[in-house]
PDB file with SEQRES, HELIX, SHEET and CRYST1 records, atoms N, CA, C and O in Angstrom:
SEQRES   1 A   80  UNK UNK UNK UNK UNK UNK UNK UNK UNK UNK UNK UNK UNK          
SEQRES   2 A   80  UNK UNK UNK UNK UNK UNK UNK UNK UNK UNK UNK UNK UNK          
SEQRES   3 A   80  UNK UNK UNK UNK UNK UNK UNK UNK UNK UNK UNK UNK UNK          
SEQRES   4 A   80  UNK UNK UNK UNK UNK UNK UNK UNK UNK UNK UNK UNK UNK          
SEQRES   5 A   80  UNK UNK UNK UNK UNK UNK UNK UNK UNK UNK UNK UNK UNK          
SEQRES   6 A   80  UNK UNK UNK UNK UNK UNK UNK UNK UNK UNK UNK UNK UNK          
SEQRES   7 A   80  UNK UNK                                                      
HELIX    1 AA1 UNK A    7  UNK A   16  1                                  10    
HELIX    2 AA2 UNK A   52  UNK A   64  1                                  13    
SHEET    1 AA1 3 UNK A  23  UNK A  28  0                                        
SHEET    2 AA1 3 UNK A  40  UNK A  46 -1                                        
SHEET    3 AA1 3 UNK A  75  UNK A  79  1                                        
CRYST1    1.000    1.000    1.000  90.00  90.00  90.00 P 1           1          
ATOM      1  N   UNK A   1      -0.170  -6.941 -13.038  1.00  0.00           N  
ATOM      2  CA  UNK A   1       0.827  -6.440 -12.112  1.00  0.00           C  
ATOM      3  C   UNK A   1       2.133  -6.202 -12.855  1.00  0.00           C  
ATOM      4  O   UNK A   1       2.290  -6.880 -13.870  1.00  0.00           O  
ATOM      5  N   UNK A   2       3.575  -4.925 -12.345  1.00  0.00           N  
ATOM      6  CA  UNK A   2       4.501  -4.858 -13.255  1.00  0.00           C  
ATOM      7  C   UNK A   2       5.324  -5.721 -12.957  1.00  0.00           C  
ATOM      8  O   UNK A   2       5.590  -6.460 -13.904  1.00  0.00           O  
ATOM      9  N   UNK A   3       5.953  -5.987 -11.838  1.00  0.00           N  
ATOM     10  CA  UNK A   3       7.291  -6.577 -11.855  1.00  0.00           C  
ATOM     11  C   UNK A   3       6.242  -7.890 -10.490  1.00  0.00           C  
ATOM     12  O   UNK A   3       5.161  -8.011  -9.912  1.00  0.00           O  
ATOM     13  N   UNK A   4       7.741  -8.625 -10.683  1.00  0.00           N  
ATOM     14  CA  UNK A   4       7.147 -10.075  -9.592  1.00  0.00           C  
ATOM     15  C   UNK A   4       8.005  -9.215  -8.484  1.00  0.00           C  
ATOM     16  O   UNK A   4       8.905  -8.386  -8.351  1.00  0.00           O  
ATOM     17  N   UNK A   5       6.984 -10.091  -7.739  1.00  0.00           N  
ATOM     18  CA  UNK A   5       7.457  -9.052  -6.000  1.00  0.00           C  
ATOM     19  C   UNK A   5       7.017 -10.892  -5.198  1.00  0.00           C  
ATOM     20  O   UNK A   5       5.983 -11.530  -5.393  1.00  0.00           O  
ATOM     21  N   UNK A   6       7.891 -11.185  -4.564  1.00  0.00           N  
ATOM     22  CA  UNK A   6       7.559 -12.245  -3.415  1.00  0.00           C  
ATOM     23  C   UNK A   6       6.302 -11.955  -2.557  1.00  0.00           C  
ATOM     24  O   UNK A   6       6.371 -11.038  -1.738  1.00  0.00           O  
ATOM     25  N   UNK A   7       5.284 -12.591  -2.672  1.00  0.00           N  
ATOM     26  CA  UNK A   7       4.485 -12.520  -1.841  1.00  0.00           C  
ATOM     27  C   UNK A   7       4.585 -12.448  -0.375  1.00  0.00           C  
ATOM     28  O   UNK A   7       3.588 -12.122   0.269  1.00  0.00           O  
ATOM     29  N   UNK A   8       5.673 -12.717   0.201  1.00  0.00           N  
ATOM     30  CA  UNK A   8       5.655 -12.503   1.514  1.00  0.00           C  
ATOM     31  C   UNK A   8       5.929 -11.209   1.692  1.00  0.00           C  
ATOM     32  O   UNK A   8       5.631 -10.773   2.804  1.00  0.00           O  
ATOM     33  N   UNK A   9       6.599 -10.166   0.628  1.00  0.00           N  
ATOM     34  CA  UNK A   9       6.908  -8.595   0.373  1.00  0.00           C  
ATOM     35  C   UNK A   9       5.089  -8.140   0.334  1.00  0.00           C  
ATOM     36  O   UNK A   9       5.142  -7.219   1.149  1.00  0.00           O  
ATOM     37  N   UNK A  10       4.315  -8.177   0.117  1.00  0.00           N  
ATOM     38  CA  UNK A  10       2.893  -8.261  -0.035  1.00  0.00           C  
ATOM     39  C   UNK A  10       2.448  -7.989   1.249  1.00  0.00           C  
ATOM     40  O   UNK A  10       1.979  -6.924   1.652  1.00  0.00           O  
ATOM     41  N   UNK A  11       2.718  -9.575   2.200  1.00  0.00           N  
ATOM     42  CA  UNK A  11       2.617  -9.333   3.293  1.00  0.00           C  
ATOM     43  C   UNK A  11       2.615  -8.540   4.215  1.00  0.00           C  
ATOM     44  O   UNK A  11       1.669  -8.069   4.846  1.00  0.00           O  
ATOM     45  N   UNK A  12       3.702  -8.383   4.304  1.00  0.00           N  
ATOM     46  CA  UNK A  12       4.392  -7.730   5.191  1.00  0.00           C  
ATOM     47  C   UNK A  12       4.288  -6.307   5.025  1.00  0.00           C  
ATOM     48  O   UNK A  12       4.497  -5.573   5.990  1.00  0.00           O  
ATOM     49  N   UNK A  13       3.945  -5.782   3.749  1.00  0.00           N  
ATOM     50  CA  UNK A  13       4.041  -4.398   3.315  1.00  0.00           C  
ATOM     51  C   UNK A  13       2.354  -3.853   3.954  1.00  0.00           C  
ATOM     52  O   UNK A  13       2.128  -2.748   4.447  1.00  0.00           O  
ATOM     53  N   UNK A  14       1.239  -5.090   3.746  1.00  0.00           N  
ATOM     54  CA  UNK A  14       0.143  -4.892   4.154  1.00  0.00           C  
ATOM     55  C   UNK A  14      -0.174  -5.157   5.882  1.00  0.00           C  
ATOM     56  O   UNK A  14      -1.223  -4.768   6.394  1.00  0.00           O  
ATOM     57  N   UNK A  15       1.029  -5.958   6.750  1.00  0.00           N  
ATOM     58  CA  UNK A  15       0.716  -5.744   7.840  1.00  0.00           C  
ATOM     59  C   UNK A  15       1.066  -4.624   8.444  1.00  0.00           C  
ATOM     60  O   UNK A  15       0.373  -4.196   9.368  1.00  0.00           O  
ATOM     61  N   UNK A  16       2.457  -3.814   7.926  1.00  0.00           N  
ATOM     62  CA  UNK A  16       3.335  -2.606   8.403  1.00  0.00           C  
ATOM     63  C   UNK A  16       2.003  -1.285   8.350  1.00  0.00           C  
ATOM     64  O   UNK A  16       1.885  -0.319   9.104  1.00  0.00           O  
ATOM     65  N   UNK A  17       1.131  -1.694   7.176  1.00  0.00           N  
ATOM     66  CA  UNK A  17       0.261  -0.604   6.709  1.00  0.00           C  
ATOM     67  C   UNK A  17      -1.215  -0.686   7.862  1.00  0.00           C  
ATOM     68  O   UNK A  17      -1.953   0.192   8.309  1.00  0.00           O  
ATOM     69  N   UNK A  18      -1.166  -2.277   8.049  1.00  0.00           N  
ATOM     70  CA  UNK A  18      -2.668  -2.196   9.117  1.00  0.00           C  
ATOM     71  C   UNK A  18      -1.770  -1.864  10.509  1.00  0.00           C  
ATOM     72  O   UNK A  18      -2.546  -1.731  11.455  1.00  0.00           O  
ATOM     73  N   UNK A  19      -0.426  -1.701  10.889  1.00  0.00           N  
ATOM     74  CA  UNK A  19       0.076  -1.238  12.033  1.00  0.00           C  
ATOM     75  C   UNK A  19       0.058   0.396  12.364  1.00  0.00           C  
ATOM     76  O   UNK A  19       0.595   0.841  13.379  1.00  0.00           O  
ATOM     77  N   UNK A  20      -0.521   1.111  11.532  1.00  0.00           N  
ATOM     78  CA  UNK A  20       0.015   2.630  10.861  1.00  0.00           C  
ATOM     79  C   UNK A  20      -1.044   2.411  12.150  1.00  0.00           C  
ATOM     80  O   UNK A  20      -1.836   1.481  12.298  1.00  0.00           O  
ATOM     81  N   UNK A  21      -0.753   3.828  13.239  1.00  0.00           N  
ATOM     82  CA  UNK A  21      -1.984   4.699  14.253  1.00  0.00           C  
ATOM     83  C   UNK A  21      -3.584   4.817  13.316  1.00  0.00           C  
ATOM     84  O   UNK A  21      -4.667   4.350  13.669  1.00  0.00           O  
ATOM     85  N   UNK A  22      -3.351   5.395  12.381  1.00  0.00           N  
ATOM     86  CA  UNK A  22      -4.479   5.986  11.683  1.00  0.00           C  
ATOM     87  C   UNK A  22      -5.576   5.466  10.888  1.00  0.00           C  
ATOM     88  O   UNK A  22      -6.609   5.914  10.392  1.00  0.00           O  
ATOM     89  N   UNK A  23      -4.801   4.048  10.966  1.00  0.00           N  
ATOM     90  CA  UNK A  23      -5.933   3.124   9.753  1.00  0.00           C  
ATOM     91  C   UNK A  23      -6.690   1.819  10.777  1.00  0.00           C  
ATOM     92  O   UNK A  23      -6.417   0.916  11.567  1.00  0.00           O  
ATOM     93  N   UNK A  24      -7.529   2.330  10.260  1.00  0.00           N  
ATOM     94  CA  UNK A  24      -8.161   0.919  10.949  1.00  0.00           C  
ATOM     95  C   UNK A  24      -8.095  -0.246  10.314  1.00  0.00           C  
ATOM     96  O   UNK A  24      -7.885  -1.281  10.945  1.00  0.00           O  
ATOM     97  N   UNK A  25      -8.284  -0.233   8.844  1.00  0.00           N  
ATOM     98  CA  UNK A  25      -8.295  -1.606   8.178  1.00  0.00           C  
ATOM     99  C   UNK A  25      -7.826  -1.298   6.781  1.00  0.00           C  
ATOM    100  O   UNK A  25      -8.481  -0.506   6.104  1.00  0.00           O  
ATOM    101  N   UNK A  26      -6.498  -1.992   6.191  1.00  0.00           N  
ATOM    102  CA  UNK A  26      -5.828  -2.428   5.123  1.00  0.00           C  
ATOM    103  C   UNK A  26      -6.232  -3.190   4.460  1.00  0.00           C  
ATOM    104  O   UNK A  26      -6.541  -4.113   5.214  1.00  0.00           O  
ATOM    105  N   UNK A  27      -6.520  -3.528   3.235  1.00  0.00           N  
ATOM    106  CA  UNK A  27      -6.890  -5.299   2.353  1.00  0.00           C  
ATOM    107  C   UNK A  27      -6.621  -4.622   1.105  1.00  0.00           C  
ATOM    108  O   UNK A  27      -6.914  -3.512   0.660  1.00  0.00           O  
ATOM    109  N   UNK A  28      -5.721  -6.013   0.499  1.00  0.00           N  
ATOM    110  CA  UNK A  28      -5.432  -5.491  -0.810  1.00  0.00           C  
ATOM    111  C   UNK A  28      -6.470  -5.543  -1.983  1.00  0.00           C  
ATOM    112  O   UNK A  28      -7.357  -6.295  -1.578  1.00  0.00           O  
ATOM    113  N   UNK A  29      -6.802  -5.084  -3.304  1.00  0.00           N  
ATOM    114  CA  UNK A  29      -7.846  -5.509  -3.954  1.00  0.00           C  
ATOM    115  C   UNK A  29      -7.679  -5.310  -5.249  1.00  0.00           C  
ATOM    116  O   UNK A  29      -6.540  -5.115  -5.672  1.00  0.00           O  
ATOM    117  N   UNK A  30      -8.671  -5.323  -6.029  1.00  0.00           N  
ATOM    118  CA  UNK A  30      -7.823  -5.650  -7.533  1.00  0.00           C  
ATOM    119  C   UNK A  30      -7.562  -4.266  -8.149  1.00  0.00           C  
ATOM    120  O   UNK A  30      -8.178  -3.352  -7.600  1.00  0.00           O  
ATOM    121  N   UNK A  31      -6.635  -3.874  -9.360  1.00  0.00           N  
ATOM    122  CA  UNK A  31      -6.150  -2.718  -9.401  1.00  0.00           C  
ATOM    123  C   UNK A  31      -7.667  -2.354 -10.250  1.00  0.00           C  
ATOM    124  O   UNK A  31      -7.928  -3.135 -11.165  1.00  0.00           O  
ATOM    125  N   UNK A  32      -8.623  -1.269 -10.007  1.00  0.00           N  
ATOM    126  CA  UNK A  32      -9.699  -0.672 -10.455  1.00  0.00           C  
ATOM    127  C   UNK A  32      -9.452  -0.403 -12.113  1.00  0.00           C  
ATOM    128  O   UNK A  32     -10.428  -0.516 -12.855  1.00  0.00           O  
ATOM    129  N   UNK A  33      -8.217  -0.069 -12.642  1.00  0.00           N  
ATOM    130  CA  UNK A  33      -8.362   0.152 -13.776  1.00  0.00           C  
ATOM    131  C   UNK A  33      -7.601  -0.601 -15.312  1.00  0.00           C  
ATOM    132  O   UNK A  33      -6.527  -0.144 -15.702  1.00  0.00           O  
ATOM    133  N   UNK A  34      -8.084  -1.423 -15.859  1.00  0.00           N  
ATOM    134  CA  UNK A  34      -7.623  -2.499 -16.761  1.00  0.00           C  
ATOM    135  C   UNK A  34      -6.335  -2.094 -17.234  1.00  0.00           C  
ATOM    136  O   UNK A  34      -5.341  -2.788 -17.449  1.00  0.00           O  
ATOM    137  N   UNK A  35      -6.475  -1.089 -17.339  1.00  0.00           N  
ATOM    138  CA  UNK A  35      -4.528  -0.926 -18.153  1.00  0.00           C  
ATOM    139  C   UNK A  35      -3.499  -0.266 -17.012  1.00  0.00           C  
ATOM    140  O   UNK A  35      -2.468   0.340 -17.304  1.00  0.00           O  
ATOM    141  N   UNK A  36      -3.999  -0.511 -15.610  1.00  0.00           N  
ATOM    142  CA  UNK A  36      -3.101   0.080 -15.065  1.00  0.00           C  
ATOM    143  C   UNK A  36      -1.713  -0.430 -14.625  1.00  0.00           C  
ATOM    144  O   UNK A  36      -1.586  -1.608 -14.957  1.00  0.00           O  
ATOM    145  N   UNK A  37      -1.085  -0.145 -14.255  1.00  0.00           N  
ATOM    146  CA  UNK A  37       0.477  -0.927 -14.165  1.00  0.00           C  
ATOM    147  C   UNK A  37       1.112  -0.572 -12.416  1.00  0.00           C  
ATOM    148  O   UNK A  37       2.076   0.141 -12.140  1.00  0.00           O  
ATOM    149  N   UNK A  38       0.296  -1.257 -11.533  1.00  0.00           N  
ATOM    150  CA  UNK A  38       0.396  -1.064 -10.691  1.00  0.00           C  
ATOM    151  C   UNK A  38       0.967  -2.383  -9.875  1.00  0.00           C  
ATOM    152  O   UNK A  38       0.452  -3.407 -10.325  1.00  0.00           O  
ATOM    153  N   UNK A  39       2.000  -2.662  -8.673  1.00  0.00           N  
ATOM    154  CA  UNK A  39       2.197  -4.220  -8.220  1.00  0.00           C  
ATOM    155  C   UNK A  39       1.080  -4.261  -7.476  1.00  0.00           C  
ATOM    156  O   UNK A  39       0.632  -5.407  -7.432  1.00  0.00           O  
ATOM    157  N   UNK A  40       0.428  -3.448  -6.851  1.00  0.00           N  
ATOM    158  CA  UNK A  40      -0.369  -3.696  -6.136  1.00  0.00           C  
ATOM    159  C   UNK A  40      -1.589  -2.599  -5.383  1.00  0.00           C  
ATOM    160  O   UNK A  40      -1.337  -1.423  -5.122  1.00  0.00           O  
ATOM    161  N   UNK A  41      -2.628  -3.116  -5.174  1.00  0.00           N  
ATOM    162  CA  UNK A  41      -3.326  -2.210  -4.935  1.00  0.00           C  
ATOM    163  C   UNK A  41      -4.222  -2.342  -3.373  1.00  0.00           C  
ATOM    164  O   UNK A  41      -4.624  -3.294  -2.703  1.00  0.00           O  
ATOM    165  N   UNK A  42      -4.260  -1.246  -3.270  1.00  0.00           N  
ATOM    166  CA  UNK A  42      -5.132  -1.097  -1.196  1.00  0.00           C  
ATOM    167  C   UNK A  42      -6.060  -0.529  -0.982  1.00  0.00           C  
ATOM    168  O   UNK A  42      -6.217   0.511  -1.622  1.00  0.00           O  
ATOM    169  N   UNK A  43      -6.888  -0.848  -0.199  1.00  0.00           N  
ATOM    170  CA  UNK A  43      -8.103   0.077   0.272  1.00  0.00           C  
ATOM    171  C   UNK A  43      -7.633  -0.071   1.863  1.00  0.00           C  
ATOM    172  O   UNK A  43      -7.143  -0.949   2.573  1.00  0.00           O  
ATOM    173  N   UNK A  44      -8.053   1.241   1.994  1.00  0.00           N  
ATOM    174  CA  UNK A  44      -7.488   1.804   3.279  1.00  0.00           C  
ATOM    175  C   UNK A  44      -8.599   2.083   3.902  1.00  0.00           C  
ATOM    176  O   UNK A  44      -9.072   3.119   3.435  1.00  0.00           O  
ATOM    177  N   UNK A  45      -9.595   1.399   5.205  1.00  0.00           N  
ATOM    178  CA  UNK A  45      -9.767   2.459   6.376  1.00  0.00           C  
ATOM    179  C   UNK A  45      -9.345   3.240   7.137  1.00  0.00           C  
ATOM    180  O   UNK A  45      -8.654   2.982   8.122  1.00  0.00           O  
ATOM    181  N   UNK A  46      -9.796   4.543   6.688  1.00  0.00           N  
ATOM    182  CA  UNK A  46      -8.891   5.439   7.677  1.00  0.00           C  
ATOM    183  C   UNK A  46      -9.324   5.335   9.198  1.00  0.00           C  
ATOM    184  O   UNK A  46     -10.053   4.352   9.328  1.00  0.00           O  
ATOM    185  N   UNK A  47      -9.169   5.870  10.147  1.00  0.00           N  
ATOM    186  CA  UNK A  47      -9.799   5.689  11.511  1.00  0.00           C  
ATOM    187  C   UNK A  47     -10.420   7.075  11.544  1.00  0.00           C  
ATOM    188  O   UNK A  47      -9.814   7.790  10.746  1.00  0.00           O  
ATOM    189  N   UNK A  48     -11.115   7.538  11.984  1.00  0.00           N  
ATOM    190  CA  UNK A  48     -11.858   8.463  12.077  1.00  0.00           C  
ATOM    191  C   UNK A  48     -11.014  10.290  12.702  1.00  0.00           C  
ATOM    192  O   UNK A  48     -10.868  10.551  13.896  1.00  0.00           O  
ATOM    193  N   UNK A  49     -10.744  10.922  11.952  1.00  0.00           N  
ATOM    194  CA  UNK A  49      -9.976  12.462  12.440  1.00  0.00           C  
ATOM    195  C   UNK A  49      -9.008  11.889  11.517  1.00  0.00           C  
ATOM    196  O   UNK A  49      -8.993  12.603  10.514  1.00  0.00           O  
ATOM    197  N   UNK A  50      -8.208  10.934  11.408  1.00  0.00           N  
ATOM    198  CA  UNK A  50      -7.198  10.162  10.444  1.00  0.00           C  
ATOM    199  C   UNK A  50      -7.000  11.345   9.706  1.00  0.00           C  
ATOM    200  O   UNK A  50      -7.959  11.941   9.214  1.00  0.00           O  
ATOM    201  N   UNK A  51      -5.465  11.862   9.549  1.00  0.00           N  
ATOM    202  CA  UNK A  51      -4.959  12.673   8.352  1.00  0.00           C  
ATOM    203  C   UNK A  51      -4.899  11.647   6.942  1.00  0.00           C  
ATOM    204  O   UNK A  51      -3.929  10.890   6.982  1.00  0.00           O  
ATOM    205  N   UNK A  52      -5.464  11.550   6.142  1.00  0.00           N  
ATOM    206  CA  UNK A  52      -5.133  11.201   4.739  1.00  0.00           C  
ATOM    207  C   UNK A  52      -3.877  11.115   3.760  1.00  0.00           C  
ATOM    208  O   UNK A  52      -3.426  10.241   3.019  1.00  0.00           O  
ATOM    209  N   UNK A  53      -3.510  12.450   4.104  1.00  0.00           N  
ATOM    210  CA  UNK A  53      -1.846  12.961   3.639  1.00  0.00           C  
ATOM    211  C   UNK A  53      -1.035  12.163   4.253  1.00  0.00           C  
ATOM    212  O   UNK A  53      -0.083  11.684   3.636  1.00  0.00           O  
ATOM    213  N   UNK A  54      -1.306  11.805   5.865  1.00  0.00           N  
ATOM    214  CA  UNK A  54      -0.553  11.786   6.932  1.00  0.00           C  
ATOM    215  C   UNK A  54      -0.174   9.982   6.666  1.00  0.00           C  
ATOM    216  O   UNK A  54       0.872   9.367   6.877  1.00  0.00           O  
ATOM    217  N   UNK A  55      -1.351   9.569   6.190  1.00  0.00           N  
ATOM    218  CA  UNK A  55      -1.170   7.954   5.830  1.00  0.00           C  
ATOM    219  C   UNK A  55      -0.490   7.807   4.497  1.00  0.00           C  
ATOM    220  O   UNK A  55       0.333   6.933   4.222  1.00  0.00           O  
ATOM    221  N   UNK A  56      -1.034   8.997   3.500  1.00  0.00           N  
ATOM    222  CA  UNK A  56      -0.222   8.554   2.114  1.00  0.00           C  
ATOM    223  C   UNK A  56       1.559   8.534   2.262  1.00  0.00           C  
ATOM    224  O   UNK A  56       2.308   7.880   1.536  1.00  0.00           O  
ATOM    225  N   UNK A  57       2.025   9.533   3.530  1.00  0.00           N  
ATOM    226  CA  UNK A  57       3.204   9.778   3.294  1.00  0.00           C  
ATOM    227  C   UNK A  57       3.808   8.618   3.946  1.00  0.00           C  
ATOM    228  O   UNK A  57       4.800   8.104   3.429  1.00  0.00           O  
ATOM    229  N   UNK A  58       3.183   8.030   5.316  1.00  0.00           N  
ATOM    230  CA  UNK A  58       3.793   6.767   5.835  1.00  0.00           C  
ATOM    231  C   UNK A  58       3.941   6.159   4.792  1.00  0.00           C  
ATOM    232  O   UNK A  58       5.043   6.456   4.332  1.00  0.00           O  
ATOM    233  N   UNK A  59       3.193   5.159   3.892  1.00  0.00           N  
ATOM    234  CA  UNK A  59       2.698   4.656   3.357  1.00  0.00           C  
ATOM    235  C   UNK A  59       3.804   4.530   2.263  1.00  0.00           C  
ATOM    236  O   UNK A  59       4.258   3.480   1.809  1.00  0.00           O  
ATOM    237  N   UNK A  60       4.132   5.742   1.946  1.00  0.00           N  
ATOM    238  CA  UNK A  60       5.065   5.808   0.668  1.00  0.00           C  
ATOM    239  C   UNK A  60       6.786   5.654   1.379  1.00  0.00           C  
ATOM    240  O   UNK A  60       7.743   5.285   0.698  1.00  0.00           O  
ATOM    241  N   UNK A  61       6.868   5.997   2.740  1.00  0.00           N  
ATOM    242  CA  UNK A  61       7.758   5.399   3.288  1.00  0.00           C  
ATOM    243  C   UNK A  61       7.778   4.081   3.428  1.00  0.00           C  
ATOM    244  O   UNK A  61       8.761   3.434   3.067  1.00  0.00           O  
ATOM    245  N   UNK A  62       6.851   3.591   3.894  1.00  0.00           N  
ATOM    246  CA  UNK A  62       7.302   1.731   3.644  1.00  0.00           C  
ATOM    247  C   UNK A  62       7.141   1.051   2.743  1.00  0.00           C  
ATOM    248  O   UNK A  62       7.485  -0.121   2.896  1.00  0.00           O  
ATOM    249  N   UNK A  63       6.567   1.451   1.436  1.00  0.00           N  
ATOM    250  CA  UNK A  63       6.931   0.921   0.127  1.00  0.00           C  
ATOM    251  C   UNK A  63       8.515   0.371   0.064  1.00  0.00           C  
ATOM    252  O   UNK A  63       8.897  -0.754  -0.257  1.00  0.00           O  
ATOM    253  N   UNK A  64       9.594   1.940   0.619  1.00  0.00           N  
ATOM    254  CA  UNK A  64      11.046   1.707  -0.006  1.00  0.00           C  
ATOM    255  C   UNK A  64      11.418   0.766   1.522  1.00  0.00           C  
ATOM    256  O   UNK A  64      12.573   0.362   1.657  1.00  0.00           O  
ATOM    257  N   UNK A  65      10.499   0.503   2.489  1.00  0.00           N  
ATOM    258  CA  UNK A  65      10.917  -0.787   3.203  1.00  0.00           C  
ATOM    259  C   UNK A  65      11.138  -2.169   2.554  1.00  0.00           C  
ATOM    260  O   UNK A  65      11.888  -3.057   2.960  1.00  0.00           O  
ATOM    261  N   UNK A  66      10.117  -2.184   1.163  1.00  0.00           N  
ATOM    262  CA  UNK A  66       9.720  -4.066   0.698  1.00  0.00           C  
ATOM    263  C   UNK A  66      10.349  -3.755  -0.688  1.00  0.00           C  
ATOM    264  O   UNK A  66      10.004  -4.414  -1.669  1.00  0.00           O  
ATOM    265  N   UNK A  67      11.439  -2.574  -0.799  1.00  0.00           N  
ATOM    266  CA  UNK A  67      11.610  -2.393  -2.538  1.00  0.00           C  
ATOM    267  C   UNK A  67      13.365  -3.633  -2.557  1.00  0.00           C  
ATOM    268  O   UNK A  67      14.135  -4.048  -1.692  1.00  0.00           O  
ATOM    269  N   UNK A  68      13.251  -3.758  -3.950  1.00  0.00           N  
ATOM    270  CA  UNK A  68      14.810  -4.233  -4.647  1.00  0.00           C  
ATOM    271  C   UNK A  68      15.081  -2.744  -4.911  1.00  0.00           C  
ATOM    272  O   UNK A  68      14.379  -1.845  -5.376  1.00  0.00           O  
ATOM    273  N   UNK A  69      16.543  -2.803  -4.379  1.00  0.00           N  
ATOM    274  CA  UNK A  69      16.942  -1.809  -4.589  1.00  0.00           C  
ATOM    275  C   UNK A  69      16.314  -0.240  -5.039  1.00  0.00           C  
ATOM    276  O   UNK A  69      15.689   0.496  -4.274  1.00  0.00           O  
ATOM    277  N   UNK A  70      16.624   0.035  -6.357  1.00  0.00           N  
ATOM    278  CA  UNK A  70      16.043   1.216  -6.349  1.00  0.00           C  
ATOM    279  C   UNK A  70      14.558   1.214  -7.096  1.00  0.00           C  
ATOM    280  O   UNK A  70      13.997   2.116  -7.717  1.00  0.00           O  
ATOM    281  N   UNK A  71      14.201   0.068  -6.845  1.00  0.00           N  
ATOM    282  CA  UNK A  71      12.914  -0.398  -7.617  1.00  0.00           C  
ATOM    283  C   UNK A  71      11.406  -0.396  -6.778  1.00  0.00           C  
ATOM    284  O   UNK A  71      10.725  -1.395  -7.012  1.00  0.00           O  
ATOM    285  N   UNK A  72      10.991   0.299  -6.121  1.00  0.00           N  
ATOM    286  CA  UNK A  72       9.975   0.243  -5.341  1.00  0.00           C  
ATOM    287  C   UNK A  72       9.027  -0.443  -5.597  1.00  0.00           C  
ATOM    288  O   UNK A  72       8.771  -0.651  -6.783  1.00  0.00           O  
ATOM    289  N   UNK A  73       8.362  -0.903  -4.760  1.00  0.00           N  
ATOM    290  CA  UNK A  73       6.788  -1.499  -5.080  1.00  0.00           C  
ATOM    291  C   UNK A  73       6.212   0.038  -5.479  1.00  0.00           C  
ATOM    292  O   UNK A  73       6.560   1.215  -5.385  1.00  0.00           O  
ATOM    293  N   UNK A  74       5.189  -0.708  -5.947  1.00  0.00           N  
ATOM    294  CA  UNK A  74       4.536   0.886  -7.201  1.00  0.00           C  
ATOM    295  C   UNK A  74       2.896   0.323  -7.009  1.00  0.00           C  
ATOM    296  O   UNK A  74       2.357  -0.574  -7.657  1.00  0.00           O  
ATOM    297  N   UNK A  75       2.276   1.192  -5.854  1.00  0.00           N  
ATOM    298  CA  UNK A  75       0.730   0.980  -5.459  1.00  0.00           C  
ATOM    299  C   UNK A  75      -0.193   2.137  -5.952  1.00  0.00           C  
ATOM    300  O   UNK A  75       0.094   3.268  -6.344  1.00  0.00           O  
ATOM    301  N   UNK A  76      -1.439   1.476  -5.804  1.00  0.00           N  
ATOM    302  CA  UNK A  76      -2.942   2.100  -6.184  1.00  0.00           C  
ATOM    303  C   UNK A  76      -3.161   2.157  -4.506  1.00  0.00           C  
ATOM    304  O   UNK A  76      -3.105   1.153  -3.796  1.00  0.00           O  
ATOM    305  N   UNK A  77      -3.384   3.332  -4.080  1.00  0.00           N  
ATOM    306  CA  UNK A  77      -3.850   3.680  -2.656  1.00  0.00           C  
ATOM    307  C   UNK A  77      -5.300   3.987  -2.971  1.00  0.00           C  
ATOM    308  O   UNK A  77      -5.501   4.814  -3.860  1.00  0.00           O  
ATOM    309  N   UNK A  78      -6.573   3.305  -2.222  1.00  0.00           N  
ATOM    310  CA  UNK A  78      -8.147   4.378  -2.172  1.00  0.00           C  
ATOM    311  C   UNK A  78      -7.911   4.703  -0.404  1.00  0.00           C  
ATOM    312  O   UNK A  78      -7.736   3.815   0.430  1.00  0.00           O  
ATOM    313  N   UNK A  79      -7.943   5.698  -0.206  1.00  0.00           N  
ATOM    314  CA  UNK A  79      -8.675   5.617   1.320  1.00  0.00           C  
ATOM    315  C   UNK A  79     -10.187   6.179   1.629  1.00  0.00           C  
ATOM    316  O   UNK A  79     -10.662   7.205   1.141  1.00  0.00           O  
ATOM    317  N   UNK A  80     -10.588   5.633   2.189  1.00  0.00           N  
ATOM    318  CA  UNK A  80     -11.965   5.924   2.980  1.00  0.00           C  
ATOM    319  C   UNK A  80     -12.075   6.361   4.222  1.00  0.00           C  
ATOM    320  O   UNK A  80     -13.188   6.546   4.716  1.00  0.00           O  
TER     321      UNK A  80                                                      
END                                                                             
């Protein structure tokens, strides 16, 4: 992982994300690729008709909800 992020920032970033209309189910999981430099990583159920785009862009809006300043959390999104 790059930077330390409070786990309750974790939290909270993953309940805001299972609150989204479109997803049925959020869980975080390990980042898929050994050298990647990611704080964190998600697998996303989408809900079924679910825009994809429509979740990446929420999604990238509430990142700068759980960021230090101009430092965002920095994720691995899969959706399904």
């Amino acid at each position: 992982m790059g930077k330390t992020i409070n786990l309750s920032e974790y939290v909270g970033l993953l309940k805001e994300i299972n609150r989204l209309t479109e997803v049925d189910r959020a869980q975080i999981i390990d980042v898929p690729e050994e050298d990647a430099e990611f704080d964190l990583a998600i697998m996303i159920k989408a809900k079924p008709g679910a825009d994809k785009w429509q979740i990446q862009r929420k999604i990238q809006d509430l990142r700068w909800k759980f960021c230090k300043e101009d430092n965002p959390i920095t994720l691995y999104i899969e959706i399904e």
